[in-house]
VEXRO-825381 format. One line per 3 residues: their letters; for each residue x, y, z of C-alpha. Coordinates in Angstrom, 2 decimals. Example, Ala and Ser with C-alpha at 12.3 -4.5 7.8 and 13.67 -1.06 7.14 Angstrom:
<recs>
AS) 12.30,-4.50,7.80 ~ 13.67,-1.06,7.14
</recs>
This chain:
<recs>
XXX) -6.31,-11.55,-4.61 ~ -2.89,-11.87,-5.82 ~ -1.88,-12.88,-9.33
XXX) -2.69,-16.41,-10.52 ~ 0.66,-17.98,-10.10 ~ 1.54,-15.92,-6.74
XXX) 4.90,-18.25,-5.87 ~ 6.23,-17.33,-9.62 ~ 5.07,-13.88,-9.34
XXX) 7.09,-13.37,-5.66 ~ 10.24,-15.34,-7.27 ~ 10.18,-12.41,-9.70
XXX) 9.84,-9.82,-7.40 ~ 12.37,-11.12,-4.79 ~ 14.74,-11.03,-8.26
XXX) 13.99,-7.90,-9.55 ~ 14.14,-6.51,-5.53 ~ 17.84,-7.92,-5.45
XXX) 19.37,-5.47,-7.97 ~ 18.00,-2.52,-5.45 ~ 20.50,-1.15,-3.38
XXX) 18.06,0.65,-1.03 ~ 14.64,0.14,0.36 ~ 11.77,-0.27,-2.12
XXX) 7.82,-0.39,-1.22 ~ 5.89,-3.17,-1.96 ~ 2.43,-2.03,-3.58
XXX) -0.75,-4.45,-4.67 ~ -2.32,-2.88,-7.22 ~ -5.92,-3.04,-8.09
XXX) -6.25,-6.08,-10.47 ~ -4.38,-7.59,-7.54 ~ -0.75,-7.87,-9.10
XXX) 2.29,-6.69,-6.94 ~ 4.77,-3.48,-7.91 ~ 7.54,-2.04,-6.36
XXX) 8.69,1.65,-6.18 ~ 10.62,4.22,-4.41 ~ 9.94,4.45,-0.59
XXX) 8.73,8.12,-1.55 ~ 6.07,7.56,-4.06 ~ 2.48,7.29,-2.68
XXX) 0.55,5.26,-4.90 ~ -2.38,5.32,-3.01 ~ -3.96,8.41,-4.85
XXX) -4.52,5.32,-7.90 ~ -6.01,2.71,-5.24 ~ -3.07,1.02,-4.65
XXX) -2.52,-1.03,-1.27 ~ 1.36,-0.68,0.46 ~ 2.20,-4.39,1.66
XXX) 5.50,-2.98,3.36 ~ 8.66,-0.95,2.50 ~ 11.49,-3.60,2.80
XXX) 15.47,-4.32,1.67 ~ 16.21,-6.76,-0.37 ~ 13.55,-8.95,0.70
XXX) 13.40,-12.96,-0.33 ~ 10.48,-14.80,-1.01 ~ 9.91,-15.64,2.38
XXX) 9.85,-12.35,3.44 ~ 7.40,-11.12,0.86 ~ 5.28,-14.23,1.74
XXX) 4.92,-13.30,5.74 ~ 4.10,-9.29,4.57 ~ 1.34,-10.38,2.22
XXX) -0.47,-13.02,4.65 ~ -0.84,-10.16,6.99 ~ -2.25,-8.13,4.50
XXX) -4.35,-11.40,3.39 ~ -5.62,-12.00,7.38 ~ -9.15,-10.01,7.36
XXX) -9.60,-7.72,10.06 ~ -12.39,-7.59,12.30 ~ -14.60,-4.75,12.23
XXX) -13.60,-1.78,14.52 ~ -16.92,-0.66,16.45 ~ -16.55,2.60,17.43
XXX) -18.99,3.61,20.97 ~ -21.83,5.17,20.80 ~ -21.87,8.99,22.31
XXX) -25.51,10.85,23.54 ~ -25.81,13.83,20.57 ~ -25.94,16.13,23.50
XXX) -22.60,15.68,24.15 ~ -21.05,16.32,21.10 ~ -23.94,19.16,20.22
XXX) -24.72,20.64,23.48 ~ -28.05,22.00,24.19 ~ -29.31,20.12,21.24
XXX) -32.79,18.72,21.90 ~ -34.32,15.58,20.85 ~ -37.70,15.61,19.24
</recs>
């Protein structure tokens, strides 16, 4: 999912996050590489994923926010509810 050295690739981040003096967000974009930009810009109109909007984060950090991101998720199952409850006096055939 993530680039094909990911520990080089989060050095290089953590680096380039360092010279930010406010928060930044932390975007995966869709060949899977990670970006950062202002806490304002919402990149997911181009299909981008937001990992987290952090401060100066360290590799660590960025490590903990992308394994969460990484974990899959069950699927939510949402309960079934009779059609004549949401249309009522609808009749079945």
């Amino acid at each position: 999912m993530i680039g094909v050295n990911m520990e080089r690739e989060l050095e290089d981040l953590a680096e380039g996050l360092a010279q930010f003096h406010g928060y930044r967000s932390i975007w995966l974009t869709l060949n899977g590489r990670l970006c950062h930009a202002e806490p304002d810009d919402e990149l997911e109109v181009y299909g981008y994923t937001l990992v987290a909007t952090l401060l100066r984060p360290d590799v660590d950090t960025l490590r903990e926010h992308l394994a969460v991101l990484q974990t899959p998720r069950a699927p939510t199952v949402l309960p079934r509810t009779p059609t004549a409850s949401v249309f009522p006096g609808f009749a079945h055939a």
